[in-house]
C-alpha positions as semicolon CSV with decimal commas, in nm:
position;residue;x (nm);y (nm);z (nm)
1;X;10,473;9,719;11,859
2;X;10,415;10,065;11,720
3;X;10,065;9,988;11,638
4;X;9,747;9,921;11,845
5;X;9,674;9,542;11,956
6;X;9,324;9,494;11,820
7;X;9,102;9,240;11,887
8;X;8,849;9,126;11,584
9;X;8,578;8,926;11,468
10;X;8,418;8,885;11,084
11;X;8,032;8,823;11,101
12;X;7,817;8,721;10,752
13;X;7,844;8,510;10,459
14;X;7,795;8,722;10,164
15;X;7,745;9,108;10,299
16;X;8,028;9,076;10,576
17;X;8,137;9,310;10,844
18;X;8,412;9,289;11,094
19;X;8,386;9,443;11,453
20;X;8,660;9,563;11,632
21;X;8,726;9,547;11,974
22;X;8,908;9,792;12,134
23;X;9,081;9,822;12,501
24;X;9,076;10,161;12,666
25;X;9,286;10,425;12,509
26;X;9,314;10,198;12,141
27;X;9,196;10,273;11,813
28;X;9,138;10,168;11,491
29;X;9,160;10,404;11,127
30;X;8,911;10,324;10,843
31;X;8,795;10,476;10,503
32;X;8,534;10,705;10,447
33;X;8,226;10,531;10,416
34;X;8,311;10,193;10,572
35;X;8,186;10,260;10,934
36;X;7,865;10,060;11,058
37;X;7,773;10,156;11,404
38;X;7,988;10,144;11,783
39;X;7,914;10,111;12,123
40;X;7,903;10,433;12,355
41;X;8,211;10,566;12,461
42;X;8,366;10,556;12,145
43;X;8,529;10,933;12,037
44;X;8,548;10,948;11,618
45;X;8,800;11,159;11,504
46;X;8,919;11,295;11,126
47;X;9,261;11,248;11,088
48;X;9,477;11,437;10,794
49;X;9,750;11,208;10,667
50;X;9,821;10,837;10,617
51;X;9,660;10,754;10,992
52;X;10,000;10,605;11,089
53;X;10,158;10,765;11,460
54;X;10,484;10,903;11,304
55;X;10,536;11,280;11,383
56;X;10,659;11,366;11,048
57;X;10,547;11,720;11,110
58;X;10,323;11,963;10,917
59;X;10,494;11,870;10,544
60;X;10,541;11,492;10,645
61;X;10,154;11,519;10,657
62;X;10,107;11,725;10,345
63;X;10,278;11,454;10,155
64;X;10,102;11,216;10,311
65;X;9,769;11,360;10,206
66;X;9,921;11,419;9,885
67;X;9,979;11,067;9,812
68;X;9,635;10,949;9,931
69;X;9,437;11,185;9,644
70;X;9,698;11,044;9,389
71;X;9,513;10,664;9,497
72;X;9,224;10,838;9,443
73;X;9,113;10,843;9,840
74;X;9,004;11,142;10,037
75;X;9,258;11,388;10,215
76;X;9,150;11,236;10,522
77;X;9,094;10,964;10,748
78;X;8,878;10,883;11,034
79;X;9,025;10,704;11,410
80;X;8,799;10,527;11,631
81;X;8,944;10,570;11,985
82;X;8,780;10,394;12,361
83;X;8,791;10,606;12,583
84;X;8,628;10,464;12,868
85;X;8,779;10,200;13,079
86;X;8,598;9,862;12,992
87;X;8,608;9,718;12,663
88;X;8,429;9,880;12,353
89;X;8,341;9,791;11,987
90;X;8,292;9,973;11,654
91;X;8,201;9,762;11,328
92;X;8,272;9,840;10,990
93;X;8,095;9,732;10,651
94;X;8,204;9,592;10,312
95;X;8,138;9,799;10,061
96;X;7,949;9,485;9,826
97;X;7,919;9,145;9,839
98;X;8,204;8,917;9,901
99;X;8,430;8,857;10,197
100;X;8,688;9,078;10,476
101;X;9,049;8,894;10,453
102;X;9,211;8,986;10,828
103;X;9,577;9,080;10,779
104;X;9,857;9,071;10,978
105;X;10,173;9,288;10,857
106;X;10,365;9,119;11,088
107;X;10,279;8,796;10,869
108;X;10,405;8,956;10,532
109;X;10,703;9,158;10,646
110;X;10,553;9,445;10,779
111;X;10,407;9,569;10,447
112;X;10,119;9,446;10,188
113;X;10,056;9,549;9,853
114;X;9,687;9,571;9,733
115;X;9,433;9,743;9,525
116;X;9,344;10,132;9,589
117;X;8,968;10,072;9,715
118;X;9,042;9,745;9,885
119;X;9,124;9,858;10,186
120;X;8,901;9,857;10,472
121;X;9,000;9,952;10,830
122;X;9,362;9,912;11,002
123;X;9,470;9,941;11,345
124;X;9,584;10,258;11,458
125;X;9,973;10,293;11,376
126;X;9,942;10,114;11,020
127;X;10,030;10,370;10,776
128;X;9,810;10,361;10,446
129;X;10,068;10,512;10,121
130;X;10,063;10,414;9,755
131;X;10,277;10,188;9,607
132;X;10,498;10,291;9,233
133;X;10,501;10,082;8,979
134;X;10,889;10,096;8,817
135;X;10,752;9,929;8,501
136;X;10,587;10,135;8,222
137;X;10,404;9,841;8,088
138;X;10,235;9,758;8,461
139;X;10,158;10,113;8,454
140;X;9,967;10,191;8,128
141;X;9,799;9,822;8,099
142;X;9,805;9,705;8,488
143;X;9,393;9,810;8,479
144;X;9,522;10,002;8,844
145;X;9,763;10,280;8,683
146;X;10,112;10,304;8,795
147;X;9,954;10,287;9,172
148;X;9,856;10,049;9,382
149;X;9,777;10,114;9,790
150;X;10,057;9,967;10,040
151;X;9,966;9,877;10,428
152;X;10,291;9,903;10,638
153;X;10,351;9,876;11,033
154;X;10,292;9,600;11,236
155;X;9,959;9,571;11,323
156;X;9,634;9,419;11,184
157;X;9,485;9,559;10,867
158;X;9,161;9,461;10,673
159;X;9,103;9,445;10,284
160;X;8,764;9,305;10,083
161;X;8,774;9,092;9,826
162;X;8,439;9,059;9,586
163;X;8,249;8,765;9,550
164;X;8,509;8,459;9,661
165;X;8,816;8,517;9,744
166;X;9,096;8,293;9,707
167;X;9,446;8,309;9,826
168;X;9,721;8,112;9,670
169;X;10,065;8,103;9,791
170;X;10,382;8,064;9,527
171;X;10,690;7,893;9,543
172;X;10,975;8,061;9,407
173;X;10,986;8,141;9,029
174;X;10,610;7,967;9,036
175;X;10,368;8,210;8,848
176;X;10,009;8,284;8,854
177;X;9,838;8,453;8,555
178;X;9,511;8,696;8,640
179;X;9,304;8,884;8,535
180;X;9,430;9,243;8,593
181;X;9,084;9,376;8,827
182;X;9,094;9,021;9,008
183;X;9,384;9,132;9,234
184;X;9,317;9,207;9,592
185;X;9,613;9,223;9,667
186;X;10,016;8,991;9,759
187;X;10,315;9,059;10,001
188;X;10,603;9,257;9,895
189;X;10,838;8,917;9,752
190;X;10,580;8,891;9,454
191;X;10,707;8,988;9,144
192;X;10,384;9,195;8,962
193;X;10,434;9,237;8,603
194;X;10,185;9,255;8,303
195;X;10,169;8,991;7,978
196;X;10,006;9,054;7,651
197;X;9,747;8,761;7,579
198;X;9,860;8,728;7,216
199;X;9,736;8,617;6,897
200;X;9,482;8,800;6,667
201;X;9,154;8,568;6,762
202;X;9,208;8,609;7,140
203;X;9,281;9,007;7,125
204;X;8,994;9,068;6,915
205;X;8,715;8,854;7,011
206;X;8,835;8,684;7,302
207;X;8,635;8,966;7,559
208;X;8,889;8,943;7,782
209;X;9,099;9,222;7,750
210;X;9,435;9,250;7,584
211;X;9,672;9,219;7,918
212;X;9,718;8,957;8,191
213;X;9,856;9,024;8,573
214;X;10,145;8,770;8,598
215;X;10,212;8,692;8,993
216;X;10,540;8,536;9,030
217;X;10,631;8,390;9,416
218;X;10,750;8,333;9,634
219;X;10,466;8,512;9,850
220;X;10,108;8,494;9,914
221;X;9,869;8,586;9,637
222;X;9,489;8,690;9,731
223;X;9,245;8,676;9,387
224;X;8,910;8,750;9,405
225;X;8,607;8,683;9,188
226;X;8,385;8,953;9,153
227;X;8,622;9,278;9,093
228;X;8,370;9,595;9,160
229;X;8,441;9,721;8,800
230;X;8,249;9,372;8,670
231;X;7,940;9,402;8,847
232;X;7,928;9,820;8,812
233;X;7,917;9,671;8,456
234;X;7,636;9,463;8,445
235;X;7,413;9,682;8,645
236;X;7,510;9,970;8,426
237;X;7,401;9,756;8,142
238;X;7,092;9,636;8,287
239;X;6,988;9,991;8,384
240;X;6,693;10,112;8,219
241;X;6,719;10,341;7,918
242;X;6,590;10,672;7,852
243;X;6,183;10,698;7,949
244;X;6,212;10,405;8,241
245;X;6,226;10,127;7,994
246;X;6,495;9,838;8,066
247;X;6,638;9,649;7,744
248;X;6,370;9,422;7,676
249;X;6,371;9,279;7,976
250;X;6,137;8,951;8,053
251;X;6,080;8,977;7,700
252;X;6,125;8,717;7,483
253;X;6,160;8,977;7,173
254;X;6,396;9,156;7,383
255;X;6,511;9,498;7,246
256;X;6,291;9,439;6,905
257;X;6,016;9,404;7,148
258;X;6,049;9,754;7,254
259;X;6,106;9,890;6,894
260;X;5,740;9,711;6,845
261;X;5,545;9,787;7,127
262;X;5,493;10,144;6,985
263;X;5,619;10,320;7,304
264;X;5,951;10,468;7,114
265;X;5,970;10,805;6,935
266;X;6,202;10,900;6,669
C-alpha cells in the first residue's frame, strides 16, 4: 500500500466526528477547518499540493495546488503525523449536522468521485484532485460546475453527508434520479449525467429547479438529505432584517404585523 494504514472510529448521532488513530511515524491529511483536538505527540504540518506522497517535483505541486483553488479549496493542506512510539489520536469535526461515511478506495477501485466540500480527512498517501466533467450540459446545470473533487490511492478517506445519508447501489443500466445538491458522492462505473424535468407546470412552479442528477450503475451511489446550500437557505431567510427585526416571527400577522406595529420608517 502506498498510503498510511489508519485505524478509525465515528462518535455522535447528529454532530459526528471521527478520530483517527495513528501508529508511530503515520499520518492522516484533512481540510482546513475540520480538525477537533489530538493527543500529545502529534506534529501538524501544512502541506502544498494534493497531500498525496508522489514526488512530482516543484511543478507537479504547482498543478496540484492549481487544481485545488479551481474546487474552490485552499492552496494547502494540513498532515497529522505520530511521532512518538505508542499509539496516538487526532479527531476531526463535521462541518453541520448529518453523518461521516468511512471510505475505502480500495473498495471502489482506487478512486471516488464526490462533491467539492464533502471531503473530510484521508489517510496520508490519498491524493485529493478534481474531477472534469466531458459533458457541457453536467457542467452548466450539474448545480457543482464542470468540477467535482476525486479521492484516489488506496487508503481510507472520509466524506460528510448532511442530514441522512443514504447509499444505494445500482445494477447495470439501473438509474437513480436526484436532486443535483443531494449528491455526496459514487465510484468511478456511475454514469453522471443531467435531465431536464420537463413540462411548463413543473419548470415554473414546481420549486424544484429545472435539472435532475441522473445516476446510472452499476456502482455505489451515496445521497444525502440535507445539502449545505438548503439549510444556508433557510437560515438566510429566517435572518432578521434590517434594525434586528426577524420576518414576523411568532407572529400570527407575520410580516403585516411588522408593517403595523409602527416600528418601520419609510
Amino acid at each position: 500500500m502506498t498510503a498510511h494504514e489508519i485505524d478509525y472510529r465515528i462518535y455522535g448521532e447528529e454532530m459526528q466526528y471521527v478520530e483517527i488513530e495513528l501508529d508511530p511515524q503515520e499520518g492522516v491529511i484533512a481540510e482546513a477547518g475540520s480538525f477537533m483536538m489530538m493527543d500529545d505527540g502529534i506534529k501538524m504540518e501544512t502541506i502544498f499540493g494534493d497531500g498525496s506522497q508522489k514526488d512530482t517535483g516543484f511543478l507537479g505541486k504547482i498543478l496540484g495546488a492549481g487544481k485545488r483553488i479551481l474546487t474552490g479549496e485552499s492552496l494547502f493542506m494540513t498532515a497529522f503525523y505520530n511521532t512518538l512510539v505508542g499509539k496516538r489520536n487526532v479527531s476531526f469535526a463535521s462541518p453541520y449536522p448529518g453523518k461521516i461515511i468511512p471510505i475505502d478506495l480500495t473498495q471502489f477501485g482506487g478512486k471516488f468521485i464526490c462533491q467539492k466540500d464533502a471531503f473530510l480527512c484521508a489517510a496520508k498517501g490519498v491524493s485529493v484532485g478534481i474531477e472534469f466533467s466531458k459533458k457541457l450540459g453536467r457542467g452548466l446545470f450539474g448545480g457543482e460546475g464542470f468540477i467535482m473533487q476525486k479521492l484516489e490511492g488506496d487508503g481510507m478517506a472520509f466524506v460528510h453527508a448532511g442530514g441522512t445519508m443514504a447509499k444505494k447501489e445500482l445494477l447495470a443500466g439501473e438509474t437513480l434520479r436526484v436532486d443535483t445538491g443531494c449528491i455526496v458522492g459514487f465510484d468511478q462505473t456511475v454514469n453522471y449525467d443531467i435531465e431536464f424535468i420537463g413540462g411548463i407546470k413543473n419548470t415554473v412552479f414546481g420549486g424544484e429547479g429545472l435539472f435532475f442528477a441522473k445516476l446510472e450503475g452499476p456502482g455505489t451511489v451515496f445521497v444525502q438529505s440535507l445539502p449545505f446550500s438548503r439549510l444556508a437557505g433557510r437560515v438566510l431567510a429566517s435572518a432578521p432584517q434590517t434594525g434586528g427585526k426577524s420576518k414576523g416571527e411568532g407572529s400570527i400577522l407575520g410580516g403585516l404585523g411588522d408593517l403595523l406595529d409602527g416600528d418601520n420608517r419609510f
